[in-house]
C-alpha positions in Angstrom: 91.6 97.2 115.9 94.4 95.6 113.9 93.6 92.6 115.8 90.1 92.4 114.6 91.3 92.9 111.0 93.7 89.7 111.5 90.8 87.8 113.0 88.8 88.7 110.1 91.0 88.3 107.5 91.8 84.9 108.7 88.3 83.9 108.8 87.8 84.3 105.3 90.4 81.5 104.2 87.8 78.8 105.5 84.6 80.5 103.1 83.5 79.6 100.1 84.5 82.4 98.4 88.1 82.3 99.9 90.1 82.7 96.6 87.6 85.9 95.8 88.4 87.3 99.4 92.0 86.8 98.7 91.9 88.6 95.3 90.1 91.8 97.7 92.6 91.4 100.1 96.0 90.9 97.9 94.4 94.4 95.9 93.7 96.4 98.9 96.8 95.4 100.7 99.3 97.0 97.9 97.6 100.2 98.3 95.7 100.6 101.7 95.1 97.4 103.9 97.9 96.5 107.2 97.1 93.4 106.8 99.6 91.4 104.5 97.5 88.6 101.8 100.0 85.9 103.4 97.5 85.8 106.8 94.7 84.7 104.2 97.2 82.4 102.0 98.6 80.6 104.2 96.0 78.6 105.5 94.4 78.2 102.1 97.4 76.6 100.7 97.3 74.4 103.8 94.1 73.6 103.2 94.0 73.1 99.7 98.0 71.9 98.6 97.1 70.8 95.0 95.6 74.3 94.3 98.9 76.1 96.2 99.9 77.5 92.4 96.5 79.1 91.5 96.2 80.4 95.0 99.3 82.1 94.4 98.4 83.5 91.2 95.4 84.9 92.5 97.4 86.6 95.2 99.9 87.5 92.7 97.1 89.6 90.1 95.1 91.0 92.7 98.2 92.8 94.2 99.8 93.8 91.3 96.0 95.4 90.2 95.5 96.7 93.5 99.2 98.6 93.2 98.2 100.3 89.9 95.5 101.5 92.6 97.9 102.7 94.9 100.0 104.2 91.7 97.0 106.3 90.4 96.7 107.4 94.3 100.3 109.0 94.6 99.9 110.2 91.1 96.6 111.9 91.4 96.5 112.9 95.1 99.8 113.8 96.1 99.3 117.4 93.6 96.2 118.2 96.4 96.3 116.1 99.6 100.5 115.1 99.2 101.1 119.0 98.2 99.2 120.5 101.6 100.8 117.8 104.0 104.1 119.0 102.4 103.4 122.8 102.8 102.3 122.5 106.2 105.4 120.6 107.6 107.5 123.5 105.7 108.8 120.0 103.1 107.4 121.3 100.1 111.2 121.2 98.3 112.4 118.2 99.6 109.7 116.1 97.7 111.6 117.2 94.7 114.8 116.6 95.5 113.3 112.9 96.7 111.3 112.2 93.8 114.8 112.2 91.6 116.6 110.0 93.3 113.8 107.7 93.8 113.1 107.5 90.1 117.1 106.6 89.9 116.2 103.5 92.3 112.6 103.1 91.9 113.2 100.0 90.7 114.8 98.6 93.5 112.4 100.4 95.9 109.5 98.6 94.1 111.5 95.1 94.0 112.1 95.3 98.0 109.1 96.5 98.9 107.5 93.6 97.1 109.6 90.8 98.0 110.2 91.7 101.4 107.9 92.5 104.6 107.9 96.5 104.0 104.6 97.7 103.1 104.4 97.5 99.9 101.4 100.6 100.0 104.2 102.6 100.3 106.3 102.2 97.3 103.1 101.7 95.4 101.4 105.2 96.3 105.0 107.2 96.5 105.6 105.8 92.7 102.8 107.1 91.6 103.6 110.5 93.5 107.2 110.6 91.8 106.1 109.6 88.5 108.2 106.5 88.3 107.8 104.9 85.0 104.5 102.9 84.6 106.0 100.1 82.2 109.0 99.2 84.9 106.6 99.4 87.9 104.3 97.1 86.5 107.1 94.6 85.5 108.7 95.0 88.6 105.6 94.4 90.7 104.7 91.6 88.7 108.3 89.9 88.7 108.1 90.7 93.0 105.1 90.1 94.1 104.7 86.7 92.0 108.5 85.9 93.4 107.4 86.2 96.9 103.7 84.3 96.4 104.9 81.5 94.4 107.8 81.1 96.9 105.7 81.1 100.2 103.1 78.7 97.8 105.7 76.1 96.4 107.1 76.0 100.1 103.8 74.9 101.7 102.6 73.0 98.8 106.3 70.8 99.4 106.5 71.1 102.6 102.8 71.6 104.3 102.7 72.6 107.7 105.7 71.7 109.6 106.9 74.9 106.7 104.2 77.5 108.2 106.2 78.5 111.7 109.3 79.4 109.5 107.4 81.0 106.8 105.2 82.9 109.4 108.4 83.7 111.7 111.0 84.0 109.4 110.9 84.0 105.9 110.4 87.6 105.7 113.7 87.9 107.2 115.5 85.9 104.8 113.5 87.8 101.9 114.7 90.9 103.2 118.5 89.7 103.3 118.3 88.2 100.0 117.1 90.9 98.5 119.3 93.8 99.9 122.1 91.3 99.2 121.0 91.5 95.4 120.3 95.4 95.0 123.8 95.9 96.6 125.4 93.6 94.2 123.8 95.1 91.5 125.1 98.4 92.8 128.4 97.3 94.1 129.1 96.7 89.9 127.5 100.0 88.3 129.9 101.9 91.2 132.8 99.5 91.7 
């Protein structure tokens, strides 16, 4: 199944309505799609260098909208649906506990999560859920998501193809290392 969803998704950068597409897919991706916006971005840029910036604007708004979606789902449904699943694995207390300390590092859940290949969904729904403040998830989502769009964008648009392999292959990698490298610096001074 996840497969076909690739497929699909990939076949949508060639239509007319590509940069619509990407907009549905960047929003349903930050709160319910598996299949990252990069797999319809990609090619786009490819396909269209000069409009790389606009591409990745596109990509940038519709996942930042579609994780205010994925917000008002941890916010309104974890109370019913979050609450049972909770109660029925006997977790019901730990939630709490949880929700505290991710509110003390929300940010930094929200900014890795964004930047790096960790579904993003998951930040986005939970931060609802813990009632992480509205105004820094926003900011945050907006400062991650447009980090790692404009990136993958200004890359291909310099670079073109011969970038595509390393940004397909490894560039979440090096998000990922970056990125815990900066939330442990910042850490390493508020505790050192």
């Amino acid at each position: 199944m996840l497969r076909r969803l690739y497929d699909w998704t990939m076949g949508l950068a060639g239509h007319r309505h590509a940069m619509w597409a990407l907009f549905g897919v960047s929003f349903i991706e930050s709160s319910v799609f598996p299949i990252p916006p990069d797999v319809l971005m990609i090619p786009m840029v490819l396909a269209r260098r000069e409009k790389a910036f606009q591409i990745a604007l596109v990509c940038t708004i519709g996942s930042v909208l579609g994780a205010l979606l994925g917000y008002w789902i941890g916010a309104t449904l974890m109370d019913s649906v979050g609450q049972w699943v909770l109660t029925a694995y006997g977790k019901e207390h730990a939630f709490e506990q949880l929700s505290a300390r991710f509110n003390e590092y929300g940010l930094w859940a929200v900014l890795f999560a964004g930047v790096t290949p960790f579904p993003f969904k998951v930040i986005t729904i939970f931060s609802g859920a813990t009632g992480l403040s509205l105004p820094v998830f926003i900011l945050t989502s907006i400062f991650a998501r447009g980090l790692r769009f404009f990136i993958v964008a200004g890359l291909l648009w310099k670079y073109g193809v011969p970038i595509r392999d390393f940004i397909e292959n490894r560039l979440g990698l090096v998000f990922t290392i970056f990125t815990v490298c900066l939330i442990g610096g910042f850490l390493s001074l508020r505790y050192l």
